[in-house]
HTML snippet that shows the backbone in 3Dmol.js (N, CA, C, O; Angstrom):
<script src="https://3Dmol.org/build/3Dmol-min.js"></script>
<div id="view" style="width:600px;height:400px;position:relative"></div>
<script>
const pdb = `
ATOM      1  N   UNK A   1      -9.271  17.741  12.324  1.00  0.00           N
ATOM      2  CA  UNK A   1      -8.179  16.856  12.695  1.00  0.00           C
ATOM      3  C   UNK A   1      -8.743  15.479  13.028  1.00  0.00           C
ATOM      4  O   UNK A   1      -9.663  15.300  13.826  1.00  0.00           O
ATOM      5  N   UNK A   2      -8.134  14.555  12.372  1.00  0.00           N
ATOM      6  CA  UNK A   2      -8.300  13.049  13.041  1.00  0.00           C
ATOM      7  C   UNK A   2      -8.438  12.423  14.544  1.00  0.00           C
ATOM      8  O   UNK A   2      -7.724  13.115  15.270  1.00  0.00           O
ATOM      9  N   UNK A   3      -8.876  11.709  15.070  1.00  0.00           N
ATOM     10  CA  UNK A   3      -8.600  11.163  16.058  1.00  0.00           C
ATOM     11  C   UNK A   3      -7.872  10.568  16.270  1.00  0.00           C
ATOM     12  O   UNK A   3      -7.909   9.750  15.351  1.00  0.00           O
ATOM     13  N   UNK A   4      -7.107  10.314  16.890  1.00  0.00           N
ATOM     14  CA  UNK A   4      -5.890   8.657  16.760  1.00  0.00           C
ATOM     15  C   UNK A   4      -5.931   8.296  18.357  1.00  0.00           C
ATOM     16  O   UNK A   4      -6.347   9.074  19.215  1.00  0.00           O
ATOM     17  N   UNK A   5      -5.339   6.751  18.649  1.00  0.00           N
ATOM     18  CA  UNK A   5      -6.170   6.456  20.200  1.00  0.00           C
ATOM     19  C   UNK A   5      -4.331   6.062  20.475  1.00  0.00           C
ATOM     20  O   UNK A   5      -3.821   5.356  19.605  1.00  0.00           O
ATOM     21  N   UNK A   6      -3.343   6.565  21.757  1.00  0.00           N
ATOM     22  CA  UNK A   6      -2.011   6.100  21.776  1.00  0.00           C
ATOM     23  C   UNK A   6      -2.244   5.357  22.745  1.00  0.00           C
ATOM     24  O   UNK A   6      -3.226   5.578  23.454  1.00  0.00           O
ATOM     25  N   UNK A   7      -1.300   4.195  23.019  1.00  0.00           N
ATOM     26  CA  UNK A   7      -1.609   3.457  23.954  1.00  0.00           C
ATOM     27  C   UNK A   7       0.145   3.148  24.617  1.00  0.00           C
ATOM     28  O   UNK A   7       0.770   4.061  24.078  1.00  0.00           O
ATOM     29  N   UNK A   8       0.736   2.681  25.115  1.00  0.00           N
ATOM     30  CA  UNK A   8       1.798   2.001  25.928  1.00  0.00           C
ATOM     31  C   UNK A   8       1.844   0.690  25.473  1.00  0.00           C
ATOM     32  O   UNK A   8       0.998  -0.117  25.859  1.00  0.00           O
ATOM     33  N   UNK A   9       3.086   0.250  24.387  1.00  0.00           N
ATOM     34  CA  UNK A   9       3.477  -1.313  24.189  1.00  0.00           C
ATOM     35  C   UNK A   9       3.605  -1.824  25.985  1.00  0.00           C
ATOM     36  O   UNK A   9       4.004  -0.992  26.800  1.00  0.00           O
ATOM     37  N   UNK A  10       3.276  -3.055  26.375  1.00  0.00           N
ATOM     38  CA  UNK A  10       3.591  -4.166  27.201  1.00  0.00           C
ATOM     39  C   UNK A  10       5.087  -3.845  27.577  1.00  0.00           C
ATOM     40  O   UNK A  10       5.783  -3.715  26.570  1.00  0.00           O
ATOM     41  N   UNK A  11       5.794  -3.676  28.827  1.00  0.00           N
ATOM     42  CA  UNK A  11       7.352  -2.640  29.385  1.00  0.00           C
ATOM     43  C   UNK A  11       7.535  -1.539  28.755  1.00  0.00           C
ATOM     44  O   UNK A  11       8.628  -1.239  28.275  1.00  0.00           O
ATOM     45  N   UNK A  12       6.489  -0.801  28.678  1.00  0.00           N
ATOM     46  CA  UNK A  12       6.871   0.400  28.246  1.00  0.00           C
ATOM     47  C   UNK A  12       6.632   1.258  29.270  1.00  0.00           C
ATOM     48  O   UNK A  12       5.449   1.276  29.610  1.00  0.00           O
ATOM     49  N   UNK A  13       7.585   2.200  30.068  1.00  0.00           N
ATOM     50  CA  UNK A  13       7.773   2.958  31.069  1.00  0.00           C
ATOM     51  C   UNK A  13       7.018   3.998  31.134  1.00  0.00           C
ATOM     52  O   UNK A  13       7.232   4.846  30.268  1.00  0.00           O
ATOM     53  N   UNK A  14       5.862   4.294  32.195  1.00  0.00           N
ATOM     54  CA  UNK A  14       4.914   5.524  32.503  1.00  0.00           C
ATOM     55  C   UNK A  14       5.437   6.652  31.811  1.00  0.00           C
ATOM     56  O   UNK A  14       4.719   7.348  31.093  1.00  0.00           O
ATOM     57  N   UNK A  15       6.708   6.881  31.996  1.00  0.00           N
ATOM     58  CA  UNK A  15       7.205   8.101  31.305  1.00  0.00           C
ATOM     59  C   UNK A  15       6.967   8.222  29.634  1.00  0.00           C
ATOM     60  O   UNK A  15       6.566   9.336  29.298  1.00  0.00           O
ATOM     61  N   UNK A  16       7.081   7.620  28.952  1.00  0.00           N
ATOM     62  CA  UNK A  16       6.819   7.409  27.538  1.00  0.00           C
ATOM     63  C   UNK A  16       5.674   7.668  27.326  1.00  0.00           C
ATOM     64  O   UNK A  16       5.280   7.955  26.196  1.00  0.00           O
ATOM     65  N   UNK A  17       4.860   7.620  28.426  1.00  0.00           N
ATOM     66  CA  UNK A  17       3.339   8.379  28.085  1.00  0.00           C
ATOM     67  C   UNK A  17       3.412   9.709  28.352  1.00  0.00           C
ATOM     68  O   UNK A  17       3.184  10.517  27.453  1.00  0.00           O
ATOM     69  N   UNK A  18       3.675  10.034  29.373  1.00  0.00           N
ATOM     70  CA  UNK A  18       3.676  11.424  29.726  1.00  0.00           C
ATOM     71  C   UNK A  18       4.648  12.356  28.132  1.00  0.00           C
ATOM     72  O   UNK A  18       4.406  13.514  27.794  1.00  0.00           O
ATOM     73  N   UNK A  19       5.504  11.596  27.565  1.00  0.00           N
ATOM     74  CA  UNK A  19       6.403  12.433  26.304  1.00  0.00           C
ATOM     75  C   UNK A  19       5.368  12.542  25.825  1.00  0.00           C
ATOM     76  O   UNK A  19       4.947  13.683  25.633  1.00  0.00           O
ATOM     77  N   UNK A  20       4.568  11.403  25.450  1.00  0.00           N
ATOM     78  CA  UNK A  20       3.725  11.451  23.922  1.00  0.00           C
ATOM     79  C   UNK A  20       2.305  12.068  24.634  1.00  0.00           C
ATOM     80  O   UNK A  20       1.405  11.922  23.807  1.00  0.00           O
ATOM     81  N   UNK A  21       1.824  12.659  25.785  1.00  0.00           N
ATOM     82  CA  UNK A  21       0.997  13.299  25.683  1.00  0.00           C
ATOM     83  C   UNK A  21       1.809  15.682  25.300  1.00  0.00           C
ATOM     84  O   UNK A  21       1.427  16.722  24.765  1.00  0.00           O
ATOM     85  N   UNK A  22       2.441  15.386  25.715  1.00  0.00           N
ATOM     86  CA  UNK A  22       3.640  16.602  25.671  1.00  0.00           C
ATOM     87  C   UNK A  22       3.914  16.901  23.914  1.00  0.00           C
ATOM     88  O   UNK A  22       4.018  17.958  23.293  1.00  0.00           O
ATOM     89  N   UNK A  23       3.977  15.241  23.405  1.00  0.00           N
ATOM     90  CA  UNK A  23       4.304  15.525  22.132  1.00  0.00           C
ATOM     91  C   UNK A  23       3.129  16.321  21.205  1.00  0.00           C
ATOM     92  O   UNK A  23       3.285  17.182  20.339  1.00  0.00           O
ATOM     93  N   UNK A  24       1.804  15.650  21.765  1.00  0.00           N
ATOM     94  CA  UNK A  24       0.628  15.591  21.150  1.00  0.00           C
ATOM     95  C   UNK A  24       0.336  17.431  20.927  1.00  0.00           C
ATOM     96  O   UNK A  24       0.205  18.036  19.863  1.00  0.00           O
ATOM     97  N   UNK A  25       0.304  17.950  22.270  1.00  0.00           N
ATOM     98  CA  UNK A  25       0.435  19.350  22.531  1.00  0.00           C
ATOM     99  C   UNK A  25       1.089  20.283  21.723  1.00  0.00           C
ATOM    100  O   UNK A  25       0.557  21.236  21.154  1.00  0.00           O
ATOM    101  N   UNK A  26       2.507  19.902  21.694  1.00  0.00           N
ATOM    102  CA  UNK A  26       3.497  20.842  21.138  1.00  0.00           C
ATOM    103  C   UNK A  26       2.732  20.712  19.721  1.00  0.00           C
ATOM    104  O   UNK A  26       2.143  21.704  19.290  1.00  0.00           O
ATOM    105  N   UNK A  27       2.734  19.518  18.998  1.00  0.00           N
ATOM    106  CA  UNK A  27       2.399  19.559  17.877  1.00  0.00           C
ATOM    107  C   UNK A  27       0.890  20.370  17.392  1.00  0.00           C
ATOM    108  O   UNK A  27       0.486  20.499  16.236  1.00  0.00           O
ATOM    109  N   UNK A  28       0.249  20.839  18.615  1.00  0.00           N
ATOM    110  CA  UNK A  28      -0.739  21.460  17.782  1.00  0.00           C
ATOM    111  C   UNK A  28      -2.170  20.253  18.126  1.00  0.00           C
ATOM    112  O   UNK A  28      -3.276  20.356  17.596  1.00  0.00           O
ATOM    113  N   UNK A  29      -1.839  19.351  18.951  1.00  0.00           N
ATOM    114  CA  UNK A  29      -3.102  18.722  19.127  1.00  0.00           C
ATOM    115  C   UNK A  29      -3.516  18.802  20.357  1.00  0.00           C
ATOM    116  O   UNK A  29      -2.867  19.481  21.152  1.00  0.00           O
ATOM    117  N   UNK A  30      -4.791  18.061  20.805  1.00  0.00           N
ATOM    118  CA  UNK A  30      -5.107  17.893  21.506  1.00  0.00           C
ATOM    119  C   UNK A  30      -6.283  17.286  22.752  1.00  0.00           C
ATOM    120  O   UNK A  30      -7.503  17.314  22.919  1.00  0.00           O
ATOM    121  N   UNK A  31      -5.032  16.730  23.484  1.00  0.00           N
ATOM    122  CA  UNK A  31      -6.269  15.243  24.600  1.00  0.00           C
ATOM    123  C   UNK A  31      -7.228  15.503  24.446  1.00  0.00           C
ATOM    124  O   UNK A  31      -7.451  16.711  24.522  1.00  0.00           O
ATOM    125  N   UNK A  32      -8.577  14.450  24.089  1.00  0.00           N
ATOM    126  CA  UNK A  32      -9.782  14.431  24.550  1.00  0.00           C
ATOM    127  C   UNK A  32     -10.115  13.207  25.799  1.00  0.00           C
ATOM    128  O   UNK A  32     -10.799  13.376  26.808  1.00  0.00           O
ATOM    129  N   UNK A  33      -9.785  12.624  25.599  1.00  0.00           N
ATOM    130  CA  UNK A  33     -10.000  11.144  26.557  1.00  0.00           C
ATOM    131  C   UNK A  33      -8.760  10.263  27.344  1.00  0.00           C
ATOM    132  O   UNK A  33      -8.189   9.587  26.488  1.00  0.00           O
ATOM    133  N   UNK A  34      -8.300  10.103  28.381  1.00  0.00           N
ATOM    134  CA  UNK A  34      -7.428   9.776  28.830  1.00  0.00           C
ATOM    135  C   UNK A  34      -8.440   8.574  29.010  1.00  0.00           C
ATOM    136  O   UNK A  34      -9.662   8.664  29.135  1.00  0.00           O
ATOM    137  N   UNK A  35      -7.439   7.093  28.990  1.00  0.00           N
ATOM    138  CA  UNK A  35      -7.666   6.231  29.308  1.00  0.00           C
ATOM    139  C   UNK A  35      -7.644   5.247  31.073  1.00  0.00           C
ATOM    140  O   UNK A  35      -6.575   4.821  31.510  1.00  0.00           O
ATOM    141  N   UNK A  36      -8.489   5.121  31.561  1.00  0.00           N
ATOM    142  CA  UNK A  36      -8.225   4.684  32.886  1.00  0.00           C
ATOM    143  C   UNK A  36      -7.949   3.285  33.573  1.00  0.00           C
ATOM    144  O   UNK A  36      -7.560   3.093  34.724  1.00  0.00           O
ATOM    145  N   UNK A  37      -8.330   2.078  32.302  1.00  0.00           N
ATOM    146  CA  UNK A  37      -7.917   0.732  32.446  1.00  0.00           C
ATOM    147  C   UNK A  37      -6.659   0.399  31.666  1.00  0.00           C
ATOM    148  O   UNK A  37      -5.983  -0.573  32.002  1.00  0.00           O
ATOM    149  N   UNK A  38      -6.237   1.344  30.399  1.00  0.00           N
ATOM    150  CA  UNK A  38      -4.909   1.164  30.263  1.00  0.00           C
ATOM    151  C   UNK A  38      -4.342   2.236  30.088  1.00  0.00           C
ATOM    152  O   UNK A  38      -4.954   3.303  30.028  1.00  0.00           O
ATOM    153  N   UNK A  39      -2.825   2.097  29.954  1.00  0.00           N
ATOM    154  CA  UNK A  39      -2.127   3.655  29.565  1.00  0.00           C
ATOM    155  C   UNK A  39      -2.403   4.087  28.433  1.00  0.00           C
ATOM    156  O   UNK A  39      -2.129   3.416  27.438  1.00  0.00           O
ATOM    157  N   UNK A  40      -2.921   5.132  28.356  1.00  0.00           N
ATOM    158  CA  UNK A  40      -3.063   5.479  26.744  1.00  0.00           C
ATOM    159  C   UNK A  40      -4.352   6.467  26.776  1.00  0.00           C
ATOM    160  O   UNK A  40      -5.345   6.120  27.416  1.00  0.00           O
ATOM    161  N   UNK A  41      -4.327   7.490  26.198  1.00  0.00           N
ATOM    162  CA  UNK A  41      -5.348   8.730  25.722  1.00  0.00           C
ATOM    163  C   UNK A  41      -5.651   8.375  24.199  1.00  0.00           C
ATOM    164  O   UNK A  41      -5.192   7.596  23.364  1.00  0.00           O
ATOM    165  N   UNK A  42      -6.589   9.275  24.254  1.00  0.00           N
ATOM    166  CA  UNK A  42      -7.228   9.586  22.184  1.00  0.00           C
ATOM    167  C   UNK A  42      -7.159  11.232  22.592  1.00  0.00           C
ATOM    168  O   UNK A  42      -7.474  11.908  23.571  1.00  0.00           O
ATOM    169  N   UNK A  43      -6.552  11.473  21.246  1.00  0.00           N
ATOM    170  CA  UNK A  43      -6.379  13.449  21.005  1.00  0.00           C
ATOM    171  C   UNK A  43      -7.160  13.671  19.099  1.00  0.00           C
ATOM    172  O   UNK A  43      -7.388  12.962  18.119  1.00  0.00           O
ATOM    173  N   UNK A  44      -7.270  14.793  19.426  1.00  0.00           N
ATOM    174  CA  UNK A  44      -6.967  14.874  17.925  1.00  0.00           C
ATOM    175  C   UNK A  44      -6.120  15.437  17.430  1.00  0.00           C
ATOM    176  O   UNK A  44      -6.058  16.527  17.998  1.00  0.00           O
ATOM    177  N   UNK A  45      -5.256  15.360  16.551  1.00  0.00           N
ATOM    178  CA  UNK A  45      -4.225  15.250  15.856  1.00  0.00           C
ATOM    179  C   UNK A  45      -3.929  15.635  14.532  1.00  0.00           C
ATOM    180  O   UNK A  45      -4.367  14.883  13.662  1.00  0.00           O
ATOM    181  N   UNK A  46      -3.306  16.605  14.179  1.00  0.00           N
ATOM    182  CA  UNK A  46      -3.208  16.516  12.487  1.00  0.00           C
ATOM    183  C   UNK A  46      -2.077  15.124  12.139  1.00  0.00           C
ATOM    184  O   UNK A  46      -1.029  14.634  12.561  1.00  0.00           O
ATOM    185  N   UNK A  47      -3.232  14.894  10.960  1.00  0.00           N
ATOM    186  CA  UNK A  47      -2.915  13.969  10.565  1.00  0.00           C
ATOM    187  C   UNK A  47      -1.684  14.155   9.733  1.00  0.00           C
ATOM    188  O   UNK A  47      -1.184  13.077   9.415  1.00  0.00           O
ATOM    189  N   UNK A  48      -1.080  15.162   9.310  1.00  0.00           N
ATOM    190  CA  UNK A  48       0.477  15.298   8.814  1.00  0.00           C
ATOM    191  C   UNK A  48       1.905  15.196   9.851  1.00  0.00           C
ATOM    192  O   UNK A  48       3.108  15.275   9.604  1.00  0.00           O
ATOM    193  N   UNK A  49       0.906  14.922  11.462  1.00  0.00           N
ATOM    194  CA  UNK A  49       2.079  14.614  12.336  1.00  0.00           C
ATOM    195  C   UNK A  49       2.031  13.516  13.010  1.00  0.00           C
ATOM    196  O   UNK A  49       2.742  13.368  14.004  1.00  0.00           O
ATOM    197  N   UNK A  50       1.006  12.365  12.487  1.00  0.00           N
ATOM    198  CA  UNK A  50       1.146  11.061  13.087  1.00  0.00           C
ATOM    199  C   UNK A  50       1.879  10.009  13.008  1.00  0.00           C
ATOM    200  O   UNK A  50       1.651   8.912  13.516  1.00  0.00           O
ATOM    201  N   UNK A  51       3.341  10.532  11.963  1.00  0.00           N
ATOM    202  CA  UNK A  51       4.018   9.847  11.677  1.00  0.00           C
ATOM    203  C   UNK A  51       5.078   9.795  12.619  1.00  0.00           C
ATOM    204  O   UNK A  51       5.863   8.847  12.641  1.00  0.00           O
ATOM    205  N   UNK A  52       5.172  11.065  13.646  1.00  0.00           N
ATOM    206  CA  UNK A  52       6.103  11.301  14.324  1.00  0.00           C
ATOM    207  C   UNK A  52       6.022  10.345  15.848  1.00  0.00           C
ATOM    208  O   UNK A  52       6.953   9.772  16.414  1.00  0.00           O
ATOM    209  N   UNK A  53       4.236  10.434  16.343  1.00  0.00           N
ATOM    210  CA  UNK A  53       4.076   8.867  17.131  1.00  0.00           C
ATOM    211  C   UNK A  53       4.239   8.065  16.692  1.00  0.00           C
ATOM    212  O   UNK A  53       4.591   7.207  17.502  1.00  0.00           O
ATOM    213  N   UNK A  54       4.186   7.587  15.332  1.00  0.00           N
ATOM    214  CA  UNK A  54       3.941   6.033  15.179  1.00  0.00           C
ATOM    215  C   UNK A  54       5.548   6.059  15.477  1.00  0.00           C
ATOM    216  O   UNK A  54       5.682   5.260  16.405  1.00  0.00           O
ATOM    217  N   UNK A  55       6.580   6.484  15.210  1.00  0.00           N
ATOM    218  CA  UNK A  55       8.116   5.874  14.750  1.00  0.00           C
ATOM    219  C   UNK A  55       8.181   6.127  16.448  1.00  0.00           C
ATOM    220  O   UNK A  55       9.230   6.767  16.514  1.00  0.00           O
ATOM    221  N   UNK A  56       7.715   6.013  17.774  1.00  0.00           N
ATOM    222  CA  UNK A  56       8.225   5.504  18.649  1.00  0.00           C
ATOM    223  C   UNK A  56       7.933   4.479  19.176  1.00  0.00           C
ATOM    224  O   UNK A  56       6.823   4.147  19.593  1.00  0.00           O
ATOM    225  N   UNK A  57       9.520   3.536  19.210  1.00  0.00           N
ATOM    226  CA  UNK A  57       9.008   2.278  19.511  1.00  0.00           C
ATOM    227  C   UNK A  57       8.603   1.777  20.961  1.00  0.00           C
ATOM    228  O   UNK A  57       8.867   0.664  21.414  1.00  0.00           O
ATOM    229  N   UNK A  58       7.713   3.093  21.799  1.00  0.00           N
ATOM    230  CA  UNK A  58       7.301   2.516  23.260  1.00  0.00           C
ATOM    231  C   UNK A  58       5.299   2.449  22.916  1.00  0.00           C
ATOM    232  O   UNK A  58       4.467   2.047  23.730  1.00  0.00           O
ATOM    233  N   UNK A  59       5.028   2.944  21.575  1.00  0.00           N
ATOM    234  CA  UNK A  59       3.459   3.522  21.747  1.00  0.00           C
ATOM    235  C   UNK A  59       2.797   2.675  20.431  1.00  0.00           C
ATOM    236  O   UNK A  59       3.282   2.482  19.316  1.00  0.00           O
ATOM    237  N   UNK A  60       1.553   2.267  20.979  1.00  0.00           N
ATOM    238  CA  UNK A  60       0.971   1.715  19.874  1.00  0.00           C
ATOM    239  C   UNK A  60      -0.085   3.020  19.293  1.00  0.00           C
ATOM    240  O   UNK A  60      -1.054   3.478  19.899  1.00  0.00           O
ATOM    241  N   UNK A  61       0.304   3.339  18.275  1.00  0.00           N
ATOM    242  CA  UNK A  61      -1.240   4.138  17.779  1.00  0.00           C
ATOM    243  C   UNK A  61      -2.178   4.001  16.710  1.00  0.00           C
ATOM    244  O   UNK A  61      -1.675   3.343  15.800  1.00  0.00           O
ATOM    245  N   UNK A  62      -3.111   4.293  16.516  1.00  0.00           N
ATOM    246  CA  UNK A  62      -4.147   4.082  15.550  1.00  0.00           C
ATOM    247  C   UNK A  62      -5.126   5.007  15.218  1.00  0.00           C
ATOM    248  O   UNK A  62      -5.398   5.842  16.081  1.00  0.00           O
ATOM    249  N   UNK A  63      -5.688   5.043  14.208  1.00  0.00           N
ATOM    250  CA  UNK A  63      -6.875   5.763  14.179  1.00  0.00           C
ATOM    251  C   UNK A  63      -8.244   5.579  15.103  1.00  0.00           C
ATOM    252  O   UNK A  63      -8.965   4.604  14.894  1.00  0.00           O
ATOM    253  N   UNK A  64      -8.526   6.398  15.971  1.00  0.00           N
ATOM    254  CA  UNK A  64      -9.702   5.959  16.617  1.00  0.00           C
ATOM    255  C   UNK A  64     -11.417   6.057  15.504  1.00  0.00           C
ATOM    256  O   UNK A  64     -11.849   6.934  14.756  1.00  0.00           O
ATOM    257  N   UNK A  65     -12.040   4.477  15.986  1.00  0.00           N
ATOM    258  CA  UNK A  65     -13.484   4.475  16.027  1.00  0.00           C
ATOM    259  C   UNK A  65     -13.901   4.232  15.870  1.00  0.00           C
ATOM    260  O   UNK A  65     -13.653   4.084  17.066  1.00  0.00           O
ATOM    261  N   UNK A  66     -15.162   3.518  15.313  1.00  0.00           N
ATOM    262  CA  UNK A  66     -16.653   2.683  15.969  1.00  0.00           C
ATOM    263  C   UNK A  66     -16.062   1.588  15.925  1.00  0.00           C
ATOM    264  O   UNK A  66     -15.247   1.074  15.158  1.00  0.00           O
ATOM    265  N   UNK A  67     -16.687   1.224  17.051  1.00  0.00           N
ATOM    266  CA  UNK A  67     -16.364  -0.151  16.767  1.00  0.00           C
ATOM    267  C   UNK A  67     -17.903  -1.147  17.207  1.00  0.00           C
ATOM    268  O   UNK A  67     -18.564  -1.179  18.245  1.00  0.00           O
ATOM    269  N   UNK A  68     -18.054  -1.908  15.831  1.00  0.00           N
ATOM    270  CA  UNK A  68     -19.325  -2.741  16.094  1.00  0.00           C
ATOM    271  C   UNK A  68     -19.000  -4.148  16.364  1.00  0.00           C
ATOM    272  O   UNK A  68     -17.858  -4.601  16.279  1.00  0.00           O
ATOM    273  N   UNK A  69     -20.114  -4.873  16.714  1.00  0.00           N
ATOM    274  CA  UNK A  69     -20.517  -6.308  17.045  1.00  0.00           C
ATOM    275  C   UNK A  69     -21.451  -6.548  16.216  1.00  0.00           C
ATOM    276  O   UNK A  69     -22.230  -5.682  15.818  1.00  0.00           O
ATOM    277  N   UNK A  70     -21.478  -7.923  15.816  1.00  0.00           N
ATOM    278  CA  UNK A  70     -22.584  -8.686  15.093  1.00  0.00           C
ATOM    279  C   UNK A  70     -23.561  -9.188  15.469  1.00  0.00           C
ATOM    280  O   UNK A  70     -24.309  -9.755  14.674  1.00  0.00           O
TER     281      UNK A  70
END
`;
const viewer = $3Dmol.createViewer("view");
viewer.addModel(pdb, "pdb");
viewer.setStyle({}, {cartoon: {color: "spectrum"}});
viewer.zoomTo();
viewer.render();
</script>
């Protein structure tokens, strides 16, 4: 399964995290990393159900990973 990293759009209500970690679950995935400077975890995820986070409009998500400097 993929990684994907969800995060909380800017007024998006604590609760909207707590769904989409609930969502992550039901669907068969699951938290690895909760985030502690912003709202938002990384799970892994099948990737045939990431369509169902992206279409809410409180969560930003993405594929998690490396990320370099020059």
């Amino acid at each position: 399964m993929p990684q994907i990293n969800v995060s909380l759009k800017d007024g998006a209500d604590a609760s909207q995290l707590d769904a989409a970690k609930k969502q992550v679950t039901d669907q068969g995935g699951k938290i690895v990393n909760e985030f502690k400077l912003i709202k938002g975890f990384t799970a892994d995820f099948p990737a045939d159900k990431v369509h169902t986070l992206q279409s809410n409009e409180h969560l930003n998500v993405e594929a998690d990973g490396q990320v370099k400097t020059q």
